[in-house]
N, C-alpha and C positions, 0 to 999 in steps of 0.2 A: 482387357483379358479376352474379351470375345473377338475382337478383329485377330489375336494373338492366336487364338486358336484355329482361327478360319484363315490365316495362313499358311499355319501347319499343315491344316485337312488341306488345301489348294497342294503345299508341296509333297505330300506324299501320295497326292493322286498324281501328279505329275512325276515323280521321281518311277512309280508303278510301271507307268507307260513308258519310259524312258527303259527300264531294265527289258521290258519285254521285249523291244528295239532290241538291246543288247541281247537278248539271248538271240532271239533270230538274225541278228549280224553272224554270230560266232556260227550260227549253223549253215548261212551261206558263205562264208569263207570256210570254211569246213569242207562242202561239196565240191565232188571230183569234175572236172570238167569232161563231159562224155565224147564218145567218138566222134567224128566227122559223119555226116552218112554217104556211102558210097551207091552212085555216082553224088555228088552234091549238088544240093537243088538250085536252082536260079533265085537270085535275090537280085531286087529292085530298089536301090537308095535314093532316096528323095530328100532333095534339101527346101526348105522355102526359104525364099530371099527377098527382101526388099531395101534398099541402098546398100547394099553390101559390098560394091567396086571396089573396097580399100583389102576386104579379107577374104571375098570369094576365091581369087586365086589359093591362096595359103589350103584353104578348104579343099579344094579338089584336089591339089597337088596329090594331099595326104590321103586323097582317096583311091584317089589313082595307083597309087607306091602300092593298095594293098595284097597281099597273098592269095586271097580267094579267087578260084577257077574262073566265075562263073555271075558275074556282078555285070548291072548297068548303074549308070546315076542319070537322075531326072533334076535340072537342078526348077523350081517353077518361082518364077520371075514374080513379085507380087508387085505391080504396079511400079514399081521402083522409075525415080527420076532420078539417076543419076546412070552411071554408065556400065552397071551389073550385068545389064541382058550382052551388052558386047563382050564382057570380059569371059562370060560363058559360054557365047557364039565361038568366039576364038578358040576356045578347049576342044567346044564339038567339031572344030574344023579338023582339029590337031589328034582327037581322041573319039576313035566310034564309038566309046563307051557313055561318051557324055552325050546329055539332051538337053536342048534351050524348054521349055516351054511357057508363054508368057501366058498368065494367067488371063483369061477373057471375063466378065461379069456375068455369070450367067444363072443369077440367083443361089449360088454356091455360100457368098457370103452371108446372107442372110439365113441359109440353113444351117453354116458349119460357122461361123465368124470368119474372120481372116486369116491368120494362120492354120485352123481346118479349111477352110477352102482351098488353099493353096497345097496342105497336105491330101485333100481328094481329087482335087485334080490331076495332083501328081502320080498318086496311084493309078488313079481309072487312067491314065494313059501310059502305064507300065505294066509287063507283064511276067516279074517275076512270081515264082512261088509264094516267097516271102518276103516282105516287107521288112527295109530298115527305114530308119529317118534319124538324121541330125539336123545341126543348125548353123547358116553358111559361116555364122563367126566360128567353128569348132574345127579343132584337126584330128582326126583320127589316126588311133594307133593303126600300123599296118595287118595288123591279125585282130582288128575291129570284126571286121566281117565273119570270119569263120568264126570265131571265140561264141559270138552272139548266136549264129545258126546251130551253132553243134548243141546252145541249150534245148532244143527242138526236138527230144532223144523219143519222145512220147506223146501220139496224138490230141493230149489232153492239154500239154502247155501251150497256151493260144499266147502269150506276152511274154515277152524277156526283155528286163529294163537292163543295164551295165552304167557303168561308173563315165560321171562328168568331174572334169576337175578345173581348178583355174589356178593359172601360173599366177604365182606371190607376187615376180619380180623385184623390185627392191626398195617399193615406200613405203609405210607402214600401213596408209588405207589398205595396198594393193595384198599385205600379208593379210591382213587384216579379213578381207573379203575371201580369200582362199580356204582359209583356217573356217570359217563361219560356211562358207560353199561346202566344204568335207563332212559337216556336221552334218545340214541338210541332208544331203547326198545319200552318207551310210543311216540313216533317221529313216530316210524311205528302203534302201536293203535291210535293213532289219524289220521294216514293216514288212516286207513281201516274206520273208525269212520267218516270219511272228504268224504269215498264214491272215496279214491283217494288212493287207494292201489299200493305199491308202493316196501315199505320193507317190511320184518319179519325177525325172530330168527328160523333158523334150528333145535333148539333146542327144541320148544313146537309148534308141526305144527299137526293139523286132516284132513282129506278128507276121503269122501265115495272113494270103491275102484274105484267103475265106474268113478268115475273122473280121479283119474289116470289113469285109461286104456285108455280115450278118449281124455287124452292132454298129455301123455307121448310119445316121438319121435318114429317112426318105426325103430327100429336099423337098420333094411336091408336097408331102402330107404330115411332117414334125420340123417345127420351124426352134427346136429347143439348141443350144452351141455346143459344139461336138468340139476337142482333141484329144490330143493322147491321155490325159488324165482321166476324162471321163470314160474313154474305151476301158481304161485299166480298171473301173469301177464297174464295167458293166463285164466284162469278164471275172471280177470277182464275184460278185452276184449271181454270174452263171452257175450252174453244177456241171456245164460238158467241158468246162476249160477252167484252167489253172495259171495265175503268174508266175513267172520265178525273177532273179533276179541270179547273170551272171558276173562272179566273183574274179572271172582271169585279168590279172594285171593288163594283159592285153584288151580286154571292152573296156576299154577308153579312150575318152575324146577330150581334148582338150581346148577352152578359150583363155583369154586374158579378161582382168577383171576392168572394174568403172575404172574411166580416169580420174575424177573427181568424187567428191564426198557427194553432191548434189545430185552427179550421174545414178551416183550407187544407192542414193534412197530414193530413184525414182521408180528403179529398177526393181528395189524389194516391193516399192509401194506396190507398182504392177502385180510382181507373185503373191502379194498379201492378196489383194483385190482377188486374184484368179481363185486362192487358197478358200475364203469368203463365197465366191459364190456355188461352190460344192454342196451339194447337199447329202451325199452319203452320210450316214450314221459315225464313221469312222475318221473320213478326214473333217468333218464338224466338228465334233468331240477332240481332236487333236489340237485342230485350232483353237478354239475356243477356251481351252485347259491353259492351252500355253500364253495366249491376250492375257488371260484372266490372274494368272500367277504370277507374270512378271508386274502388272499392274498393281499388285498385291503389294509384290517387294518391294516398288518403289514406293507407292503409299507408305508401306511401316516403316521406310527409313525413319519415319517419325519417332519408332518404336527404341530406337536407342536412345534417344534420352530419357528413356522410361524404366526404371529399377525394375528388374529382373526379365520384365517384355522383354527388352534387347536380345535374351537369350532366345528366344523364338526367331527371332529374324534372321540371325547366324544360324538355327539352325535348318530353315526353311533355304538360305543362301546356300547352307555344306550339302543339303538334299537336292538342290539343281546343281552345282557343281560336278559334285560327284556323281549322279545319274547318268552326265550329259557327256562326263570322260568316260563314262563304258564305252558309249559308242563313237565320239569325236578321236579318240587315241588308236585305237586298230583303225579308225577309219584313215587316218592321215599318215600312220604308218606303210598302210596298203599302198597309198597311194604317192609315198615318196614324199609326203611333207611332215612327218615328225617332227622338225627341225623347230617343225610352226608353235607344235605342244606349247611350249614355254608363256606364249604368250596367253594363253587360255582364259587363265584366274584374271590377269589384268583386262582382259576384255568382256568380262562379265560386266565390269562398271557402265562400260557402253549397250552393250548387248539388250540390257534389262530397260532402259529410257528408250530405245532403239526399238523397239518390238512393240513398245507402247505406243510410241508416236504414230510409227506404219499403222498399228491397227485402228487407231482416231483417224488418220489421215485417209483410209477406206473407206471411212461413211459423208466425204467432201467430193462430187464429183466424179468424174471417170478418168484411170488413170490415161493415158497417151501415150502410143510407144511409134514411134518413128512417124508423128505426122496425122496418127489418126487416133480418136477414143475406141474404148472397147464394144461402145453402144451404136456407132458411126456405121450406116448401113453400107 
């Protein structure tokens, strides 16, 4: 009876947060997209790359198609051994608009990790107004650019995250990951929408530069790991600046999912790991709520063979279910993949062993993403 109940208390604090999600989704889809400002400011898009030769073309192309006046891209090379920096040289030959730059050592890493190093490098040698940044696997929609800038309507919005999504295509892992990507995704717009910023997508992020300059670490004298998540956390905590999160079908960027099953739990282990070592008050509590609950349910699978327990466990499974369709159903609607909905309930089975494993599997080493650990100076 006592575990019985202490999965209940687990699921209706987790269902709490989930709804709160969902009202802040509904009020960023709700909001109007504001004008343009006239003349419109200079924006500096910055990709970091490292082996990326196979998808950096696709990447620029899409960057390139875009609508906006008034755009450079920086793409900054991160050591990559394979043939990225050419594939980029080639575009800037073809396109004034692109820049090679290879990233140099120059104790960057060790104050920003590797993807902020390669993301401050890229800024400090750009000079628009404002800052985007994607990721060289991503295509952007062609009204990526303006959609994100016109969130800017007011000097207090220092962030604007928009919408990443990943094509199904047609295996089930690859639905599979899509459908679970969408949930994520709108989880953090309704956290910014909830006034309770928390996550985002590396992949469709804006800020004025000034923001960056005034919450990016001193490499000489804070040696603590800086990206986009942690800036979104110290502009939360700010009182002169504000997140939002843009709703236009257009702020979005699009990847493809793992190829394989082993790809794709290396891949969450990674955002697990990153998720883990947050220490704000908000994305703790989030994580933490959500390890702790799914690890529950699967424990009390025990609880169905147990006269009348059972009942508790269905109804702790009907309180994630349903919490998590507020926000996964508009979310995948918005974004062109309703079609996914169906499979929801059946991939709760995986979902719930899945969240548990990643989070055990975060306290084994560091995870490795192309070649290097997250601790690797």
């Amino acid at each position: 009876l006592g575990f019985a109940v202490l999965l209940v208390g687990l699921a209706v604090l987790y269902a709490v947060q989930l709804l709160a999600f969902a009202r802040g989704l509904q009020r960023v889809l709700a909001q109007p997209l504001p004008p343009l400002p006239d003349p419109p400011p200079t924006v500096s898009v910055i990709v970091p790359a490292r082996n990326e030769a196979a998808r950096i073309d696709a990447c620029l192309a899409a960057l390139t198609a875009s609508t906006y006046p008034a755009f450079d891209v920086t793409v900054v090379d991160d050591f990559s051994d394979d043939a990225t920096d050419e594939r980029v040289a080639a575009w800037a030959e073809r396109d004034g608009r692109v820049r090679l730059l290879r990233l140099v050592d120059t104790g960057l890493a060790s104050a920003f990790g590797h993807k902020g190093a390669a993301l401050a490098a890229g800024i400090r040698a750009s000079a628009g107004q404002y800052v985007l940044s994607t990721d060289a696997d991503c295509a952007a929609h062609p009204g990526w650019i303006e959609a994100m800038v016109r969130m800017f309507n007011a000097p207090e919005v220092g962030f604007v995250a928009g919408w990443a999504k990943m094509r199904p295509g047609r295996t089930l892992l690859g639905r599979m990951q899509a459908l679970e990507f969408a949930g994520l995704v709108g989880a953090g717009a309704g956290a910014l929408g909830a006034g309770d910023p928390n996550m985002c997508n590396s992949a469709s992020l804006a800020y004025p530069r000034a923001v960056f300059e005034a919450f990016s670490p001193d490499q000489e004298t804070d040696r603590s790991p800086w990206d986009d998540e942690r800036l979104l956390h110290a502009i939360a905590a700010s009182p002169s600046y504000t997140a939002r999160f843009c709703s236009s079908p257009e702020a979005v960027v699009v990847t493809d999912p793992e190829p394989s099953f082993a790809a794709y739990f290396r891949q969450r282990r990674r955002w697990a790991a990153l998720g883990a070592a947050y220490d704000t008050p908000g994305a703790a509590y989030t994580a933490r709520l959500t390890w702790a609950f799914n690890a529950a349910l699967l424990a009390g699978v025990a609880l169905l063979a147990t006269p009348h327990a059972w009942m508790a466990w269905l109804a702790a499974l009907a309180l994630k279910a349903g919490s998590e369709a507020l926000v996964l159903v508009p979310t995948a609607r918005h974004l062109g993949l309703g079609r996914l909905v169906v499979q929801f309930v059946p991939q709760q089975l995986v979902q719930i062993p899945l969240t548990v494993a990643l989070g055990i599997a975060t306290l084994w080493g560091q995870p490795v993403w192309k070649g290097r650990s997250f601790n690797e100076p």
